[in-house]
ZAMARGU-4260 file (C-alpha; in steps of 0.2 Angstrom, whole numbers, plus 5000, padded with zeros to 4 digits):
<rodrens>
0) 5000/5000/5000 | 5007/5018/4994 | 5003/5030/5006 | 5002/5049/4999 | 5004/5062/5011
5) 4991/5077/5005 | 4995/5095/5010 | 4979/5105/5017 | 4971/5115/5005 | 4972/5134/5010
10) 4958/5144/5007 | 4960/5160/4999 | 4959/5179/5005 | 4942/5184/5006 | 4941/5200/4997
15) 4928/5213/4996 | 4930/5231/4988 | 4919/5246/4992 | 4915/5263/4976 | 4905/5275/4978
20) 4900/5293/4968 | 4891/5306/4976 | 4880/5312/4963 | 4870/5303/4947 | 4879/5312/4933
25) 4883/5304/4919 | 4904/5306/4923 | 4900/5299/4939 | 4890/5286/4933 | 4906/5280/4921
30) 4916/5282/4937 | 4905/5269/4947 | 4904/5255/4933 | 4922/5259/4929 | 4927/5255/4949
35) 4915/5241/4951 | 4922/5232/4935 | 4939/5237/4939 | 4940/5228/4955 | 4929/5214/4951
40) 4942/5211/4937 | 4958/5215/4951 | 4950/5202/4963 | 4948/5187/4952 | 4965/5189/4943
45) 4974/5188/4959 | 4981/5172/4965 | 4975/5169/4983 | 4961/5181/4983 | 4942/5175/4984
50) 4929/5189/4978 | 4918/5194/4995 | 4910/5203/4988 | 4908/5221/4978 | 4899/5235/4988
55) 4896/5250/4978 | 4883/5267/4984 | 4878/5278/4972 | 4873/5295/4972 | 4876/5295/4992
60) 4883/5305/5001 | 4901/5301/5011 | 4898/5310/5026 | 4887/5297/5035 | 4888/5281/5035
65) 4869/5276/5040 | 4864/5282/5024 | 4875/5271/5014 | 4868/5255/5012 | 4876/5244/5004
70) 4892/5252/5015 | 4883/5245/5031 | 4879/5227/5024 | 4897/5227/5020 | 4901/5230/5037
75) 4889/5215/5043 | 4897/5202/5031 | 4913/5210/5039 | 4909/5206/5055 | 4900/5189/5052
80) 4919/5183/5045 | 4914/5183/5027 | 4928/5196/5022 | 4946/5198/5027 | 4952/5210/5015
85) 4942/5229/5009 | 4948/5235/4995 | 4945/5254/4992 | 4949/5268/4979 | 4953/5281/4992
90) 4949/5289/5008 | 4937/5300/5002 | 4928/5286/4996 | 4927/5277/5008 | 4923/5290/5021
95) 4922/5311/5022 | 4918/5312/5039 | 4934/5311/5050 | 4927/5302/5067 | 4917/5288/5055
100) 4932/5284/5046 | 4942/5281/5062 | 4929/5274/5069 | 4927/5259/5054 | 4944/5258/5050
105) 4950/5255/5068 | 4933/5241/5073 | 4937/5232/5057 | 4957/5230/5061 | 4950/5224/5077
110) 4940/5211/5069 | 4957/5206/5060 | 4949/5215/5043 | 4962/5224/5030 | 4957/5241/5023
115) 4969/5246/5010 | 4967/5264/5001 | 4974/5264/4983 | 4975/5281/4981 | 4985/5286/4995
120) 4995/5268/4996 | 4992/5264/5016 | 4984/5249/5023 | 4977/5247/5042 | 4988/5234/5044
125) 5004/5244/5040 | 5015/5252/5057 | 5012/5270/5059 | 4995/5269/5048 | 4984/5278/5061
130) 4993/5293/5058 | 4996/5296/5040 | 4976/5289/5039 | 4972/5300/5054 | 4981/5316/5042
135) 4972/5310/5027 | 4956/5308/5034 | 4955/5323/5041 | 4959/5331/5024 | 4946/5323/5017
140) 4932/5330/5029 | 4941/5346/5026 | 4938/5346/5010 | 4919/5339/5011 | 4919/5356/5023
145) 4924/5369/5010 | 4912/5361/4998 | 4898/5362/5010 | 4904/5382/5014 | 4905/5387/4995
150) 4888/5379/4993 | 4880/5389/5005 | 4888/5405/5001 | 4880/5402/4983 | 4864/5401/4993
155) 4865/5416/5003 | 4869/5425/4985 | 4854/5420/4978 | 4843/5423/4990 | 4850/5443/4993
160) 4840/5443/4975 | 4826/5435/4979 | 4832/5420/4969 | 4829/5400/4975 | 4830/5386/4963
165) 4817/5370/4968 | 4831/5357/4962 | 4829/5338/4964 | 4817/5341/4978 | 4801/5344/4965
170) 4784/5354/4973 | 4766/5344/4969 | 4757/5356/4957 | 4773/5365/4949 | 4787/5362/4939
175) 4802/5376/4936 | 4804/5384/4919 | 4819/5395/4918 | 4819/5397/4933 | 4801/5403/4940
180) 4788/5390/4947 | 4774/5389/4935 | 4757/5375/4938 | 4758/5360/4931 | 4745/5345/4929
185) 4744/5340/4948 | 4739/5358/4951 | 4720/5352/4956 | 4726/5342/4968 | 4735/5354/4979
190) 4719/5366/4976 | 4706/5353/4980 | 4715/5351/4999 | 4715/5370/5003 | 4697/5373/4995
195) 4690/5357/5004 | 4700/5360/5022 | 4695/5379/5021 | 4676/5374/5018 | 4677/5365/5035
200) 4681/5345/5027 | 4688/5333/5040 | 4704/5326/5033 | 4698/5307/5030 | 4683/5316/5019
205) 4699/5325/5009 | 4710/5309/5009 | 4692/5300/5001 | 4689/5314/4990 | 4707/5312/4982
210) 4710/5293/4981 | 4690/5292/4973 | 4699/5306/4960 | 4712/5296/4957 | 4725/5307/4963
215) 4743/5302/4963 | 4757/5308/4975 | 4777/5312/4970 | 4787/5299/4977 | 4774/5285/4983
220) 4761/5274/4978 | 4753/5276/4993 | 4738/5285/4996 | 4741/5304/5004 | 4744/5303/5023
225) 4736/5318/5032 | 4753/5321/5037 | 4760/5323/5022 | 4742/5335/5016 | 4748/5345/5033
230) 4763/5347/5024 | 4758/5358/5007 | 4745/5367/5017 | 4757/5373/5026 | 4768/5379/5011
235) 4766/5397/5006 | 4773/5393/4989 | 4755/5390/4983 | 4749/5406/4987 | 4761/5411/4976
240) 4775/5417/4988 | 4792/5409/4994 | 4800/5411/5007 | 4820/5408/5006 | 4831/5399/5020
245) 4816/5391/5030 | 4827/5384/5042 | 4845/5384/5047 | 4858/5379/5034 | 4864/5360/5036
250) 4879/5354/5045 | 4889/5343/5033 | 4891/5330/5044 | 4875/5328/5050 | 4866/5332/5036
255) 4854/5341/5048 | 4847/5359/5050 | 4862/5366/5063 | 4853/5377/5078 | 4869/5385/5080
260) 4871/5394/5063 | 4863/5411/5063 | 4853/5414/5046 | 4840/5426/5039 | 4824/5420/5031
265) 4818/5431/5016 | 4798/5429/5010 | 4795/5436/4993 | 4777/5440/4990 | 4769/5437/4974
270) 4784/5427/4967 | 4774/5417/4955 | 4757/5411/4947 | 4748/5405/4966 | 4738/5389/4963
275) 4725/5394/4978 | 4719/5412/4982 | 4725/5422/4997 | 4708/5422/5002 | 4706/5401/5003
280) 4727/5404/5008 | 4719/5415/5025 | 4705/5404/5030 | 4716/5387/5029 | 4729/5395/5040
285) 4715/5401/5052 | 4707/5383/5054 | 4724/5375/5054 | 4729/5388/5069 | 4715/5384/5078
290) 4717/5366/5075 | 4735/5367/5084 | 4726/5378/5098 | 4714/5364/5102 | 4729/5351/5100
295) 4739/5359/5115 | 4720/5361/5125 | 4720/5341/5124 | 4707/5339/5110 | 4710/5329/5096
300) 4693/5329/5085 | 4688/5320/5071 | 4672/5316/5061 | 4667/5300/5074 | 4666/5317/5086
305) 4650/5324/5093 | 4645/5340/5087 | 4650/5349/5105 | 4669/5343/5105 | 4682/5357/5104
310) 4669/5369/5107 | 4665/5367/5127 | 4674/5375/5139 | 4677/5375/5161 | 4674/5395/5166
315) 4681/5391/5181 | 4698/5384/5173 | 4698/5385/5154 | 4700/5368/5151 | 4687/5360/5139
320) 4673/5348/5143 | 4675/5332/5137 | 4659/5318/5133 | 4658/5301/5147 | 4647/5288/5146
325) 4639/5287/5164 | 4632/5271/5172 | 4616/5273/5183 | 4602/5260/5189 | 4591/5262/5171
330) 4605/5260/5162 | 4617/5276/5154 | 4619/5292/5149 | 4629/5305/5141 | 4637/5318/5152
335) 4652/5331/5151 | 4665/5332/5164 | 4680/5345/5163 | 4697/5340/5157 | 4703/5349/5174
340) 4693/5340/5187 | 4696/5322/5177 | 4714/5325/5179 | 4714/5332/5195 | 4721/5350/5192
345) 4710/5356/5206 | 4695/5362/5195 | 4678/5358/5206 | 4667/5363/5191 | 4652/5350/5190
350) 4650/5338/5176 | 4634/5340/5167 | 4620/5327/5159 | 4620/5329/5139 | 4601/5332/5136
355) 4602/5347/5150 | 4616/5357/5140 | 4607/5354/5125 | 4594/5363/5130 | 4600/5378/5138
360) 4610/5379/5121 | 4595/5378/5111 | 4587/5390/5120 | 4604/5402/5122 | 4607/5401/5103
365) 4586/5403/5101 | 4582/5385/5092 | 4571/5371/5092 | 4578/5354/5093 | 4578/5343/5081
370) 4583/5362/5070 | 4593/5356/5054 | 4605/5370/5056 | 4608/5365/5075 | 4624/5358/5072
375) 4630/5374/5061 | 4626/5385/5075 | 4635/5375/5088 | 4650/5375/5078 | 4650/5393/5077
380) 4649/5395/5096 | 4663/5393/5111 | 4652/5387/5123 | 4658/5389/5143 | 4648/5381/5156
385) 4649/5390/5175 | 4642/5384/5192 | 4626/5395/5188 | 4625/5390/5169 | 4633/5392/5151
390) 4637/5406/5141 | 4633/5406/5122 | 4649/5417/5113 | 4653/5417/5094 | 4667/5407/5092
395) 4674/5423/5081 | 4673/5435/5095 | 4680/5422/5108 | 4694/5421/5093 | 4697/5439/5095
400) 4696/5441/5113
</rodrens>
């Protein structure tokens, strides 16, 4: 018998590399197949080396790595042990924020994971590495920082003049030509949530009203949220002005508004064709400012609630009455009890049954129940109930007061 001694077979490196452009141009585009097919090419042709992987973002950002994807699943294959080697372009590349690099670069040398920059010729693995990638690094972010500045500035520039562009981030109803918003096909929509919210419409009657229309939002195939509605009537821009530098310019690391930047916000009245008039514009605003008033008071109405909700109030502390179900021996009853005694503010105003305040609103506001335009009055009335009865006021004059 011949016995054959047979050397264990060594596995090869495993080898990942990680591309990325910042933008969608068609340069950068060339850049980003170029680099995937480049190192695709480099990976398999080496002797020793087993392709990982290739983790490429595109038209991302490089100061933060939680919006990379496929930068963060390269980082889970890393630690699960499926890569031993990350191949990378530069440092730019693979990081513009200072901390994050360090941060990656040291937990994956940890894990006994290679990064090796091509650009710049270092690896992790190489002695003295922390500090010619510490100095490289931080000229990247540098750099990512004077880009950020310069884009500003430009900013500030246009809006002197009364000048900002709507870019990548398109408004429902308008498209730019040279340079001024003009209306567009989706322009009912926009019109049909100030016209239906002004005339008093709950928002699941304007969320019906639109999906029975057929209308279509920008960057979803949901259905329109309220939240997002909230959103547009909110939005000068469609009674035709704009106002430049809404909030703070962002940080370029975070990519969020900074609170510590000092900036000056510039509205410019009649800047374009408005899609609503300033008259539906008014009385939106008017509701919607109500609507928030009501919010921090504790009431949250919708179209389930009964005709008295958000317009009942506590003389004694302000508060607003709020609809119980009471059990006595026939059975239950409606009554109202005031937000400030249920929670135990101290208010000692009574509760009162339904059917009673009813009545001495009917016969303040001078109807007959069973009236059809009962509820339209009520609506237009701030109600406030007292030891020794209510007071009837017009919800206007309340408003002014």
């Amino acid at each position: 018998m011949i016995v054959r001694r047979i050397a264990p077979k060594i596995a090869g490196k495993k080898v990942a590399a990680y591309a990325r452009v910042s933008t969608l141009s068609e340069d950068q585009e060339e850049s980003y197949e170029t680099q995937v097919r480049y190192y695709t090419s480099l990976i398999e042709a080496t002797e020793g080396w087993g392709l990982a992987g290739i983790y490429a973002d595109q038209g991302i950002t490089g100061t933060s790595a939680l919006k990379r994807p496929q930068f963060l699943r390269m980082l889970e294959d890393a630690r699960a042990g499926k890569i031993n080697l990350i191949l990378c372009k530069s440092i730019s590349r693979f990081s513009r924020n200072f901390v994050e690099a360090q941060k990656y670069v040291h937990e994956l040398k940890s894990i006994n994971v290679e990064v090796r920059f091509e650009k710049e010729g270092i690896s992790s693995f190489d002695p003295g590495s922390d500090l010619i990638f510490s100095l490289m690094a931080a000229i990247a972010q540098e750099e990512s920082r004077s880009i950020s500045e310069n884009v500003k500035w430009s900013y500030r520039r246009l809006a002197e003049v009364g000048i900002r562009h709507v870019g990548n981030h398109r408004m429902l109803g308008y498209k730019e030509v040279d340079g001024k918003l003009t209306p567009n096909e989706d322009a009912w929509m926009v019109r049909l949530m100030f016209e239906e919210y002004a005339a008093g419409c709950s928002p699941n009657e304007i969320i019906q009203h639109l999906q029975e229309k057929g209308a279509k939002r920008m960057r979803s195939e949901e259905p329109f949220s309220w939240s997002a509605i909230l959103v547009i009537l909110h939005n000068e821009a469609y009674v035709g002005d704009r106002l430049i530098q809404k909030t703070a310019p962002q940080n370029y690391l975070t990519k969020k508004p900074d609170p510590t930047v000092e900036y000056d916000s510039k509205l410019v009245h009649n800047d374009h064709e408005a899609l609503v008039s300033r008259e539906v514009w008014n009385q939106v605003q008017q509701r919607l400012f109500r609507s928030k008033q009501e919010r921090e008071k504790g009431l949250f109405a919708d179209h389930r609630s009964h005709v008295l909700y958000g317009h009942l109030f506590c003389a004694e502390c302000g508060e607003p009455y709020r609809r119980y179900t009471a059990q006595i021996v026939s059975g239950t009853h409606k009554v109202w009890r005031c937000r400030g005694r249920v929670n135990k503010s101290g208010c000692r105003n009574k509760q009162i049954d339904e059917e009673v305040l009813l009545s001495a609103i009917r016969s303040e506001l001078g109807i007959d129940a069973g009236d059809p335009d009962e509820e339209i009055f009520i609506r237009e009335c701030r109600i406030v109930v007292g030891r020794q009865g209510i007071t009837v006021e017009k919800q206007q004059a309340a408003e002014i007061a």
